[in-house]
Backbone as a ProteinNet text record, in pm:
[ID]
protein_1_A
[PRIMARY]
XXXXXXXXXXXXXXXXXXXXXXXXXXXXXXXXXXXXXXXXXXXXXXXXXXXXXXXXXXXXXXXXXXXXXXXXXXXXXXXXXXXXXXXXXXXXXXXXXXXXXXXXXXX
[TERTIARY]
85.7	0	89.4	35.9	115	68.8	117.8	35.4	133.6	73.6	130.3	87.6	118.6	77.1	3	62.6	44.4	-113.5	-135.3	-255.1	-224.4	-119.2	-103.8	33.1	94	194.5	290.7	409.8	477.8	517.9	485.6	513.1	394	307.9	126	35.5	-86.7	-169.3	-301.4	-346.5	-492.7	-625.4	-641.7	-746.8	-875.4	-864.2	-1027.2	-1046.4	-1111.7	-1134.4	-1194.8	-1174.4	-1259.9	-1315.2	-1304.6	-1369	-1229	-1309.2	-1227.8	-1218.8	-1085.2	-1087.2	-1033.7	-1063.8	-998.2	-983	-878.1	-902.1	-844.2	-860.7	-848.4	-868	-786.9	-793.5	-829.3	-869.2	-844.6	-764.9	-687.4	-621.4	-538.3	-532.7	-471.7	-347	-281.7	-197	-259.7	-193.4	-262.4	-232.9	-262.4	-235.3	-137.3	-8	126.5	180.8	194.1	208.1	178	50.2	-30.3	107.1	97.3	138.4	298.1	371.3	486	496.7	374.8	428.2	372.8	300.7	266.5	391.7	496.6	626.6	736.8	721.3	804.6	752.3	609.3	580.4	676.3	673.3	740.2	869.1	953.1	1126.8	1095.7	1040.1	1068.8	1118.3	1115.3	1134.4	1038.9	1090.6	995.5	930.8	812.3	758.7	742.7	852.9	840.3	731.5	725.4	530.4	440.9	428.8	299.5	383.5	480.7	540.1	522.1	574.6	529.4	390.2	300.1	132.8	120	178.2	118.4	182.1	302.4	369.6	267.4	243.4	165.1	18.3	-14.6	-166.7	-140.3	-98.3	-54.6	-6.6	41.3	93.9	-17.3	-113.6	-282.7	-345	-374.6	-493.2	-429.5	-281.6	-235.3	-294.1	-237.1	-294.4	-421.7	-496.6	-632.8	-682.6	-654	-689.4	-630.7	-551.5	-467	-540.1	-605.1	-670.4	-863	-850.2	-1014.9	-972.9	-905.1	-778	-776.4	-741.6	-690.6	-850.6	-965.8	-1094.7	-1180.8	-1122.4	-1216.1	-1129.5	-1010.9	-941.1	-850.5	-774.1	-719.3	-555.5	-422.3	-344.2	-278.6	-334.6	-275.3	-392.5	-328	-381.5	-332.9	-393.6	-356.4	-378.8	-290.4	-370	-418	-298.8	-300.1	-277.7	-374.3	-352.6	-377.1	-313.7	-356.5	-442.4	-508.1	-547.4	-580.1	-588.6	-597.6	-712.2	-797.2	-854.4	-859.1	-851.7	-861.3	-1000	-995.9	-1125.2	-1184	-1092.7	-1094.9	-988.9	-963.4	-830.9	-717	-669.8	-570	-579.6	-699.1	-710.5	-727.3	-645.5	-683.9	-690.4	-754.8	-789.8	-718.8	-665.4	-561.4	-665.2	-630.7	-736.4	-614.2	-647.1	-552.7	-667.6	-630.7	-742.6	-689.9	-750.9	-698.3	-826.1	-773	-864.6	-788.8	-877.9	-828	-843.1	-740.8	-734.4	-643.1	-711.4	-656.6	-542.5	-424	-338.5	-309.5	-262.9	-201.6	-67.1	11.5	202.5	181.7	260.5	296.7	331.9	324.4	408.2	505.4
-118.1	0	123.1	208.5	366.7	427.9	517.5	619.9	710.6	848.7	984	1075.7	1186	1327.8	1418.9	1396.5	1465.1	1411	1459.7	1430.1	1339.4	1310.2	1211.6	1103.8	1022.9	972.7	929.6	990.9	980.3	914.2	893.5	768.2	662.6	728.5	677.7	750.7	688.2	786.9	720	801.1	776.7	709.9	579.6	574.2	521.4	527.4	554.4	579.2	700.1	729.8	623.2	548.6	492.7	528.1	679.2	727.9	765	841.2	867.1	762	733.7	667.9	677.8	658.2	747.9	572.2	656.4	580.6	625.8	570.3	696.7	599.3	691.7	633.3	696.6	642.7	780.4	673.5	734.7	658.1	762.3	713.4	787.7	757.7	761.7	749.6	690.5	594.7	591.1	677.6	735.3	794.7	844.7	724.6	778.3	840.9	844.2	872.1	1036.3	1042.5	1200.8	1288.9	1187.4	1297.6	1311.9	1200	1208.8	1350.6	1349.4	1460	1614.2	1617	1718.5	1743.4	1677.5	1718.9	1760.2	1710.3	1785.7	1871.9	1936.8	2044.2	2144	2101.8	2185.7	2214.6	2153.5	2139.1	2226	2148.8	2183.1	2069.1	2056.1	1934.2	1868	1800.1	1681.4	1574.6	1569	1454.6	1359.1	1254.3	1124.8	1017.8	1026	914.4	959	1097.5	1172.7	1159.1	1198.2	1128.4	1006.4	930.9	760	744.4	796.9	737.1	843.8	958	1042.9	923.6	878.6	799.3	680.1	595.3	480.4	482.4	584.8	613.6	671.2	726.5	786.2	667.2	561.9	450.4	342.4	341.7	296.2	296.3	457.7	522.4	524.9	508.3	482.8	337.2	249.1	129.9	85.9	172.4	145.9	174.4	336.3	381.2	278.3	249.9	154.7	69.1	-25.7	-136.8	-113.7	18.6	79.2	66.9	134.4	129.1	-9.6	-109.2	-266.1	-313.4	-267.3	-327.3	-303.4	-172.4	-121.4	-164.2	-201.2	-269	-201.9	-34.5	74.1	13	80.2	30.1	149.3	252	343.9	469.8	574.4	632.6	776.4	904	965.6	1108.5	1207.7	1342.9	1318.6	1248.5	1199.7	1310	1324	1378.6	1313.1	1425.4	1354.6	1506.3	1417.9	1533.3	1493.1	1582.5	1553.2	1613.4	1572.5	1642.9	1597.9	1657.9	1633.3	1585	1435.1	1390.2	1477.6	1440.4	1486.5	1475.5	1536.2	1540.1	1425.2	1421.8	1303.4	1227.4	1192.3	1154.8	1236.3	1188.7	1225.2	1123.4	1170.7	1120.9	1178.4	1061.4	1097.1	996.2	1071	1062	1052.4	966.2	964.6	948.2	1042.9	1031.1	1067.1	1018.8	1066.5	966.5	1017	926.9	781.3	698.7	575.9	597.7	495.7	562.8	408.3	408.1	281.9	298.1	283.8	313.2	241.9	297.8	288.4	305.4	235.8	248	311.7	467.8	573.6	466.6	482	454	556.2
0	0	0	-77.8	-113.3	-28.5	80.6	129	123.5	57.8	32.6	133.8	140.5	189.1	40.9	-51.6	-167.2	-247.1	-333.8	-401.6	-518	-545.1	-636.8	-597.5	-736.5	-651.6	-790.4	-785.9	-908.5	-994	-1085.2	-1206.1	-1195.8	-1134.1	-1136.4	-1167.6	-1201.3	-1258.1	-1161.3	-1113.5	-1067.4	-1161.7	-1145.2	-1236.1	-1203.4	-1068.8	-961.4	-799.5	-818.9	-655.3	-614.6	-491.3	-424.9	-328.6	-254.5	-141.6	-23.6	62.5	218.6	306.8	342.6	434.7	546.1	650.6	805.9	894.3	993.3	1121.1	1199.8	1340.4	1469.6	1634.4	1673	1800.4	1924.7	2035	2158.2	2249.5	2327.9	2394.7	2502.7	2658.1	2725.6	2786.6	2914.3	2943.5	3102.2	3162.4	3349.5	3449	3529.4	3620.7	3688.8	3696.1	3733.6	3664.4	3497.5	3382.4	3410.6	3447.1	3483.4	3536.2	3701.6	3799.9	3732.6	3700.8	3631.8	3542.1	3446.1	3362.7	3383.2	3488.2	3581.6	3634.3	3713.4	3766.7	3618.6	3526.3	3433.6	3387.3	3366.7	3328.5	3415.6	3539.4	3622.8	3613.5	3595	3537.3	3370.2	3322.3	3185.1	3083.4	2980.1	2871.2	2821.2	2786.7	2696.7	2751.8	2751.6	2809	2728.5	2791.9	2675.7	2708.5	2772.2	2799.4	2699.4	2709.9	2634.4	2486	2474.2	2312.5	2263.4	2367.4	2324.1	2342	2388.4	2369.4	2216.3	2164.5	2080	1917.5	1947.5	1822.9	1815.5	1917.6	1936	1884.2	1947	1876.1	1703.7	1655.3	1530.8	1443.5	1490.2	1377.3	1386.2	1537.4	1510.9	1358.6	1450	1335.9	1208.7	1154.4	1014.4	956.1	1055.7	1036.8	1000.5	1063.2	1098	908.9	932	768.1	691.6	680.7	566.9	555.1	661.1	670.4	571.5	586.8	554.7	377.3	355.8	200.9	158.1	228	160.4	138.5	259.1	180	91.8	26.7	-65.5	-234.3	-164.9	-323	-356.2	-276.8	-311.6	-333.7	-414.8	-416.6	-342.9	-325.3	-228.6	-185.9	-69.3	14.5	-66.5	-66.3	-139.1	-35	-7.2	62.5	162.7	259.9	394.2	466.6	589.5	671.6	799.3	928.1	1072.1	1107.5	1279.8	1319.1	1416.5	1565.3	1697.9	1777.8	1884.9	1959.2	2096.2	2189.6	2288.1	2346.7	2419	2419	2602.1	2647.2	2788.3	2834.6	2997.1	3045.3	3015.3	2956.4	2979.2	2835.5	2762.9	2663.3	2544.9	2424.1	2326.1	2207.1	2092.9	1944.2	1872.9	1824.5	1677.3	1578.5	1441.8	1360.7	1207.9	1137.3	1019.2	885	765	682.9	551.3	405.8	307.7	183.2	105.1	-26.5	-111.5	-101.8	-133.6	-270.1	-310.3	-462.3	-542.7	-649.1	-782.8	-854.1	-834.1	-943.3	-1056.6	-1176.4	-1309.5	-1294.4	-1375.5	-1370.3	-1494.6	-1505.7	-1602.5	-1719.4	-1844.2	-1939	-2016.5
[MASK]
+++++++++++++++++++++++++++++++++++++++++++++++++++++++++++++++++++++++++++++++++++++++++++++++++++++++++++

């Protein structure tokens, strides 16, 4: 499976939309995790918990879309994007989305 950022994909030619396809996750972190990165807000830096749940959930919801992509017959993902919202304290939704799409090899 192809998945781009771009709207097309080079030395291919698009030769059928098959529709949007998304997938997404919400997912939080437990509690110690919390107070943990409550004390580095305080220091300062990077909170790598909240990095590793933000990478983890993000290669999900890729998956997830990809998987929405392989059942509609697509040979790639086209004008991928992500996108986040906060569900509530502590949790959030990452969301991955783009248009499934048929390719042709350029001649």
């Amino acid at each position: 499976m192809i998945v781009v950022t771009t709207d097309f994909v080079p030395g291919y030619e698009i030769v059928e939309t098959l529709g949007i396809v998304a997938g997404s996750i919400v997912n939080s972190k437990h509690l110690g995790k919390d107070i943990e990165a409550a004390f580095k807000t305080l220091a300062g830096g990077e909170i790598k918990s909240y990095t590793e749940l933000l990478v983890e959930s993000r290669n999900i919801a890729l998956k997830r879309m990809i998987s929405e992509a392989e059942k509609l017959g697509a040979d790639a993902v086209v004008g991928v994007r992500f996108g986040s919202s906060s569900v509530m304290q502590s949790a959030a939704e990452i969301l991955a989305y783009g248009t499934a799409v048929r390719l042709k090899k350029k001649e």
